[in-house]
C-alpha distance (Angstrom), angle and dihedral (degrees) to the residues before:
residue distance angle dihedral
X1 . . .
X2 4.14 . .
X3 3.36 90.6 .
X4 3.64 92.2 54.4
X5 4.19 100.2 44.1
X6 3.91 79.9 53.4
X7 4.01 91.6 51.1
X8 4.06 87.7 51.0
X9 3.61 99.3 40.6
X10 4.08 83.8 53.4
X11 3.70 92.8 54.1
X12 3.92 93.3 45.0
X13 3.54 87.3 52.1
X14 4.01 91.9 63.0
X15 3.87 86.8 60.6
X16 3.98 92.9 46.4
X17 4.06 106.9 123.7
X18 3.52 105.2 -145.1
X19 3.78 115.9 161.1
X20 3.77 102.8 145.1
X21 3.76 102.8 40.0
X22 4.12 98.9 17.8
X23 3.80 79.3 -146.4
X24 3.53 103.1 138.8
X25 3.65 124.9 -158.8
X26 3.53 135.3 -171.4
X27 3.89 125.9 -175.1
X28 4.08 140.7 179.1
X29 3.57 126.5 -176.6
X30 3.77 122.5 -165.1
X31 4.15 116.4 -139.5
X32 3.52 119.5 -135.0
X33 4.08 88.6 -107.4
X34 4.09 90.9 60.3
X35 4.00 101.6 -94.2
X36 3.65 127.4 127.1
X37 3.37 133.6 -142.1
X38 3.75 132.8 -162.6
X39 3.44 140.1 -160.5
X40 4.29 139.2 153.2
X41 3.79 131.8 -152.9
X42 3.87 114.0 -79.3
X43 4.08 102.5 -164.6
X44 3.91 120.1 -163.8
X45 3.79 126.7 -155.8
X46 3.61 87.2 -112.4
X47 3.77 94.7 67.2
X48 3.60 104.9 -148.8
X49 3.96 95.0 64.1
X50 3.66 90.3 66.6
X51 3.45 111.5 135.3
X52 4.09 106.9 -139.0
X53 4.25 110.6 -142.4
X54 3.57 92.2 -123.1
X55 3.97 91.0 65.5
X56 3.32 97.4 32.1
X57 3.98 83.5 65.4
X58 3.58 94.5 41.2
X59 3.56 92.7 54.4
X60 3.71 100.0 40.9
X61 4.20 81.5 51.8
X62 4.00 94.3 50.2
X63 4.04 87.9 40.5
X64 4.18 81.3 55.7
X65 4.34 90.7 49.0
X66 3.93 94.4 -102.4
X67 3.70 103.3 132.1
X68 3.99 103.4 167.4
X69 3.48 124.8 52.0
X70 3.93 130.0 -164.8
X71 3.96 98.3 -173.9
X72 3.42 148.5 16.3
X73 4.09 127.6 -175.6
X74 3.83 112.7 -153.0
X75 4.43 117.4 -161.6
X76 3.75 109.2 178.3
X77 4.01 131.8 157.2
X78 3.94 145.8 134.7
X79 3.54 118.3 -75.9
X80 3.47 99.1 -121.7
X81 3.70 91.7 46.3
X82 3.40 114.3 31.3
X83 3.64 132.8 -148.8
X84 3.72 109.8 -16.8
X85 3.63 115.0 145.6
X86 3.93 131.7 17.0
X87 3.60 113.8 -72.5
X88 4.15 99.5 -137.8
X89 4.27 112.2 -158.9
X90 3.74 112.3 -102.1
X91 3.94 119.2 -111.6
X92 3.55 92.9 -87.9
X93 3.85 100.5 45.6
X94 3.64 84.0 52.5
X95 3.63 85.6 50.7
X96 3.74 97.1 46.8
X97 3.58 89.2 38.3
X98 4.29 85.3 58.5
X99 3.70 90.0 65.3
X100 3.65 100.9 60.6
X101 3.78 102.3 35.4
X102 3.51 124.4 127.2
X103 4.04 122.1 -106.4
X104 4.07 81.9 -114.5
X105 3.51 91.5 51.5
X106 3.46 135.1 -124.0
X107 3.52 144.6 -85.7
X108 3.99 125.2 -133.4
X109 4.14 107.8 -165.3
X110 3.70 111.3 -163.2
X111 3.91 122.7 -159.8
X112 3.48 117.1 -144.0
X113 3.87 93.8 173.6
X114 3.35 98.1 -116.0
X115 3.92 125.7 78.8
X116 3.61 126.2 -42.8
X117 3.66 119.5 11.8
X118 3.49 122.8 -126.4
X119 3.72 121.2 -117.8
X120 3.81 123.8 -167.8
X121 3.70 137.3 173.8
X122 3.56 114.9 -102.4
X123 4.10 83.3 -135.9
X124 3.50 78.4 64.9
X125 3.58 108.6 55.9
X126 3.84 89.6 40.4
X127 3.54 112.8 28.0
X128 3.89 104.7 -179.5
X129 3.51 103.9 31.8
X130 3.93 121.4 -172.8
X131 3.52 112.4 -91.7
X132 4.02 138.6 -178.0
């Protein structure tokens, strides 16, 4: 199943829109009932409604009913280079990302373009998430 959040992310990547930055990012989280959902970052020229990948695929997930998720893959890179280093989630993908995790957890695999990805916890990467 990695290998296949990787695959998606890749492809979500090619439709990243990424004038500003030419970062691109791709992104595909799996739901707890097995489907994935994809999404890229979509920047703006006024910066702060840039939409990351990671919640653009959460949100096009909950718009679809999915409302737990046990994965997600995350691709991102330059342009000009490609991917060459693990793209972590921001703060508040790792925030949004909190809300819909499973009880079990879940996993965030980072491609660095090289050889094996790197998977994490999300309890990991943000250890005391905000919670009501």
């Amino acid at each position: 199943m990695k290998q296949l959040l990787l695959e998606k992310a890749l492809e979500a990547r090619e439709n990243a829109y990424a004038p500003y930055s030419h970062f691109l990012v791709g992104a595909a989280v799996l739901a707890e009932d097995g489907r994935i959902f994809t999404g890229c970052n979509v920047e703006n020229a006024s910066y702060g409604a840039t939409i990351c990948a990671e919640r653009n695929a959460a949100a096009r997930a909950v718009a679809e009913g999915a409302r737990t998720f046990t994965a997600i893959a995350i691709a991102g890179g330059t342009e000009s280079e490609g991917i060459t280093d693990e793209c972590f989630p921001c703060g508040i993908c790792r925030q949004v990302l909190s809300e819909f995790a499973s009880e079990d957890g879940m996993q965030v695999i980072l491609w660095d373009g090289k050889g094996e990805p790197g998977v994490y916890s999300l309890s990991h990467l943000l250890p005391s998430s905000f919670r009501l």
